[in-house]
N, C-alpha and C positions, 0 to 999 in steps of 0.2 A: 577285489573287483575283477569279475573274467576281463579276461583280453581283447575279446569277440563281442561285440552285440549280436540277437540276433535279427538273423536275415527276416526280410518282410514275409509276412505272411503267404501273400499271392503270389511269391516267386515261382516261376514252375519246378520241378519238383528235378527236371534233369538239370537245370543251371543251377538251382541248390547245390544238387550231387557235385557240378562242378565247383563251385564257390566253397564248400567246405574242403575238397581237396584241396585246392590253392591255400586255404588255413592250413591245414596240414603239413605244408609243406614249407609254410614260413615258420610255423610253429616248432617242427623238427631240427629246421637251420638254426633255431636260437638268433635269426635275424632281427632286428625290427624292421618295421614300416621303409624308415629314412633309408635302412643299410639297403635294402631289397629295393627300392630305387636310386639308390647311389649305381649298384650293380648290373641293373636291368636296363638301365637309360629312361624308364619310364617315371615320370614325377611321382611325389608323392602324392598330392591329392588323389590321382590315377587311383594309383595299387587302394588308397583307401576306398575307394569308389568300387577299385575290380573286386576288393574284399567284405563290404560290406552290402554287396548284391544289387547296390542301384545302375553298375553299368556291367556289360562283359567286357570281360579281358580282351583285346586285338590278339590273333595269334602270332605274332608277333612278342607280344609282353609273357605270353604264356611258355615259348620256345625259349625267353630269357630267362623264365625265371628255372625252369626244367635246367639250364646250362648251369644256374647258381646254386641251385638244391642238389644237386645230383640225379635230379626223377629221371624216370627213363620217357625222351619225347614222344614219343611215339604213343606214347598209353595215353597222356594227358593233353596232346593233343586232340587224339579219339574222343576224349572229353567232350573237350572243347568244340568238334565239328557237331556231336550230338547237341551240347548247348548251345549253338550259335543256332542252329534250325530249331529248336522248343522257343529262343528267344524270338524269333523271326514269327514265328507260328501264335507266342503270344502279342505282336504286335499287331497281326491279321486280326485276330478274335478283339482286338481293344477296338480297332479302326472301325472293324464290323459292326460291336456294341454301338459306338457313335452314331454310325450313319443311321442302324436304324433309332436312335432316340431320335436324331435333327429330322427324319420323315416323319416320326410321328408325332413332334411337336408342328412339323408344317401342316400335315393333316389335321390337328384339332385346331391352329390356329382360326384361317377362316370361318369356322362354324359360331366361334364367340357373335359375332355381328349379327347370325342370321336369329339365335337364340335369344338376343336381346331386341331384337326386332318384334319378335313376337309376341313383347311382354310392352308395348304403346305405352301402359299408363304408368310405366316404372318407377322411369324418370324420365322426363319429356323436357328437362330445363329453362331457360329463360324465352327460348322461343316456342317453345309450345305453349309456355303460358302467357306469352304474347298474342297468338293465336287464338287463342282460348278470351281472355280480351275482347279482341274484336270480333265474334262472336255474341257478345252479349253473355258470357258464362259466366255466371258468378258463385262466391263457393258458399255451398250446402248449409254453411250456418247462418242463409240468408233470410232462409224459413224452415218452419219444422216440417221430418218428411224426406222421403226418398227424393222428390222434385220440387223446387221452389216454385208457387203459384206464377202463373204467369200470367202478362197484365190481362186486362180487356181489350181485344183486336175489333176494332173498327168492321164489318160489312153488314152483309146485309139481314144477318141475323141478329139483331139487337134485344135487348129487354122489351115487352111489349106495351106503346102504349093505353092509355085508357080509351076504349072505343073501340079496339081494335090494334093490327099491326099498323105500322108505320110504313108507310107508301102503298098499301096493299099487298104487300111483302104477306110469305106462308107466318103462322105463329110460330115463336119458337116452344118447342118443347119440353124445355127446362134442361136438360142434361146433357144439348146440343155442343152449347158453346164450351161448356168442359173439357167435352170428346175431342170438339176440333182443337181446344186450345191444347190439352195433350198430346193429340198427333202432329201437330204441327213445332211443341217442343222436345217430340224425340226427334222428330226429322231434323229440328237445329243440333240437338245432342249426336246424333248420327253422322251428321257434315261436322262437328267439329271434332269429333274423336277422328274424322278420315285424315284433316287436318292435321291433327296433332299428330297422326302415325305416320305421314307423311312430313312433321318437320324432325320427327325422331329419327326415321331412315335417311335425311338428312343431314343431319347433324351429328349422329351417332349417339343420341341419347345425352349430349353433354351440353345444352343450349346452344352456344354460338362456337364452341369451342370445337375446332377440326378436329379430325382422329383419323388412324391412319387406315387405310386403304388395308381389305383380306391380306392382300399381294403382297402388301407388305408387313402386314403382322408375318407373314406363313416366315418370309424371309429372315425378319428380325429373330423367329425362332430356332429357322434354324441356323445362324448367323452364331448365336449365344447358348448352345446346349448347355444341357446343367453339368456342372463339373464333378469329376470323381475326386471322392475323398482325399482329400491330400494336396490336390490341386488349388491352388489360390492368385490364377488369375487367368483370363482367354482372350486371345486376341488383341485388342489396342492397347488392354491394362498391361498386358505383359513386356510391351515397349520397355527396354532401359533398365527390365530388372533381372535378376541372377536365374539362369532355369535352375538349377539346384535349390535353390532354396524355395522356389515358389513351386516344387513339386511337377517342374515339366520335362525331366531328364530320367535318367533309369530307360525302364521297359519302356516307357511313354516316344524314349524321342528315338531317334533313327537316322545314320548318314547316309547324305543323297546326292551326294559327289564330295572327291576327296580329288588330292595332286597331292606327289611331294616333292619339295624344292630342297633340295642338299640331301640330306637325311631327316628330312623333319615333316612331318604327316601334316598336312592341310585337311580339314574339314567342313564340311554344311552339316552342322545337326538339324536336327525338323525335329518339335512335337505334332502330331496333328490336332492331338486333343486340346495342348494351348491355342495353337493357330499361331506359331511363332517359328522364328531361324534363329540360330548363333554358329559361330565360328569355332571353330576345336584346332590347336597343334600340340600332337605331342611328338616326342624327344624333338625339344627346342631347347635354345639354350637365354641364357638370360640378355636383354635385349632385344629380343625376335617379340613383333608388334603382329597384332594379328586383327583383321577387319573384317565385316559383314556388310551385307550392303543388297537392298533388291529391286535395283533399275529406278530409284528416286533418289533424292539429295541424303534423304535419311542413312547415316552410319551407324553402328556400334563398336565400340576399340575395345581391345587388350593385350596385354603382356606378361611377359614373364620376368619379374622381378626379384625372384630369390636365387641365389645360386645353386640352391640345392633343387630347386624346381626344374621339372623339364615338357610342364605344358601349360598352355592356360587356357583359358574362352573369352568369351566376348558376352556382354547382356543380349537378351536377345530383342529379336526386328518383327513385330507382327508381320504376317507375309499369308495372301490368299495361298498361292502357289508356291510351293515349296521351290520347283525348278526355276523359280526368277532370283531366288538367294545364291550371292556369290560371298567368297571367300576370299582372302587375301592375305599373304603376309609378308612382311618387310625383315628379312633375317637382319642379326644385328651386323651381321657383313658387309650388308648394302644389298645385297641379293633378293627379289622379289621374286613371286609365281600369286597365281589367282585360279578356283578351279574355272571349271568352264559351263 
């Protein structure tokens, strides 16, 4: 079985270039994983994560491990400054993809309501054919025929009697009372389709049942873009669960203020594409607690548990704004820092 998985596909092609060299050079020391964080200070989930392309190396982890390989810093730094701007640059082009899907699912949102507007006799639900009711409408299999007969109306055009018309009244002539009775039942069919189009624009086409406002569809869409493959959760789902495993870490997420307290790196990760925060410290040591948090009661905790470990995260905190997420850690010395 190789040693390497390979790297994602979408990676860009110069943090590849760098991500294979750092193979290279673990490969060459006949180190593993554990020893190349025994010696770098950096955990090992870290180096698994720097090595299998879902995060970049800090330069920092890169200058350590240069000191433990023998590489020469200088070259694989130069690396490293080229992949840190490709990394940078494919975070622009993701943020970019986003925002124009969430316009233009705000843009099509509104237009549903005016589309279905136009179509009255869809569905018109329980008040329209309430509506329709009173009215006098009854349905088509009341008689045979496009229009059900309609009764005998009272005036002054009646059947004629024998002698003559009735009051001295004109004669009718036979095909009078049809006419009027048809014109007079498209005029009701007329008034109650205005009716019924007016309790559909109403209603939104679903009887009594409310539905939400353009404003707010346009919102809710773009509120819940559709997620890229890989990704398995946005926003309030992502509350409480691991961004690694649910696909919102790698290329995706991004620190947005950092502190360090001793020698131990504090961080705010951000996805934007989840719509989530977490907490990052690495070279920590075991017992260092680490929190997140963005100006409500809601927390997220973690630690570092293993002796051989030297970072850990926190689940993460849905969060509109990235800059309301704060970070916090509690070294196991008693020593605190929070970023700003």
């Amino acid at each position: 079985m190789p040693r390497w998985k390979s790297l994602p596909e979408e990676l860009d092609p110069q943090v590849r270039e760098f991500t294979e060299q750092l193979r290279r050079l673990v490969e060459h020391s006949g180190l593993s994983v554990s020893a190349v964080a025994d010696r770098t200070g950096y955990g090992k989930t870290s180096w698994e994560r720097y090595l299998g392309g879902r995060l970049l190396a800090p330069k920092g982890a890169v200058v350590a491990l240069a000191e433990v390989t023998g590489a020469h810093p200088v070259h694989l730094t130069t690396l490293w400054e080229l992949a840190e701007r490709a990394w940078s640059r494919s975070e622009m082009r993701h943020d970019a993809t986003v925002d124009a899907l969430r316009i233009s699912q705000a843009r099509a949102a509104p237009a549903e309501p005016e589309t279905a507007a136009a179509e009255p006799g869809a569905h018109t639900g329980k008040a329209a054919r309430s509506a329709a009711a009173a009215l006098g409408i009854t349905s088509p299999a009341a008689a045979p025929g496009t229009f059900g007969p309609a009764p005998d109306m009272p005036g002054t055009y009646g059947p004629a009697a024998p002698g003559g018309p009735p009051g001295g009244t004109r004669p009718d002539t036979g095909d009078r009372p049809y006419k009027r009775r048809l014109v007079m039942f498209l005029a009701g069919m007329a008034g109650a389709l205005a009716v019924i189009a007016a309790v559909f624009l109403l209603t939104g086409g679903n009887g009594n049942r409310p539905t939400a406002s353009p404003e707010r569809a346009a919102t809710s869409a773009s509120a819940l873009p559709e997620l890229p493959s890989g990704v398995k959760c946005g926003g309030a789902s992502c509350t409480g669960r691991d961004p690694e495993k649910m696909g919102c870490g790698g290329t995706l997420a991004r620190s947005t203020s950092s502190v360090t307290v001793g020698t131990t790196l504090v961080e705010v990760r951000y996805s934007r594409t989840c719509g989530a925060a977490w907490a990052r410290i690495t070279r920590a040591a075991r017992g260092d607690r680490i929190e997140v948090s963005a100006g409500g009661p809601a927390r997220q905790t973690g630690s570092v548990t293993e002796a051989t470990d030297t970072d850990a995260y926190t689940p993460m905190l849905a969060v509109k704004d990235p800059a309301a997420a704060k970070a916090c850690v509690t070294l196991a010395s008693g020593r605190k820092g929070c970023t700003k």
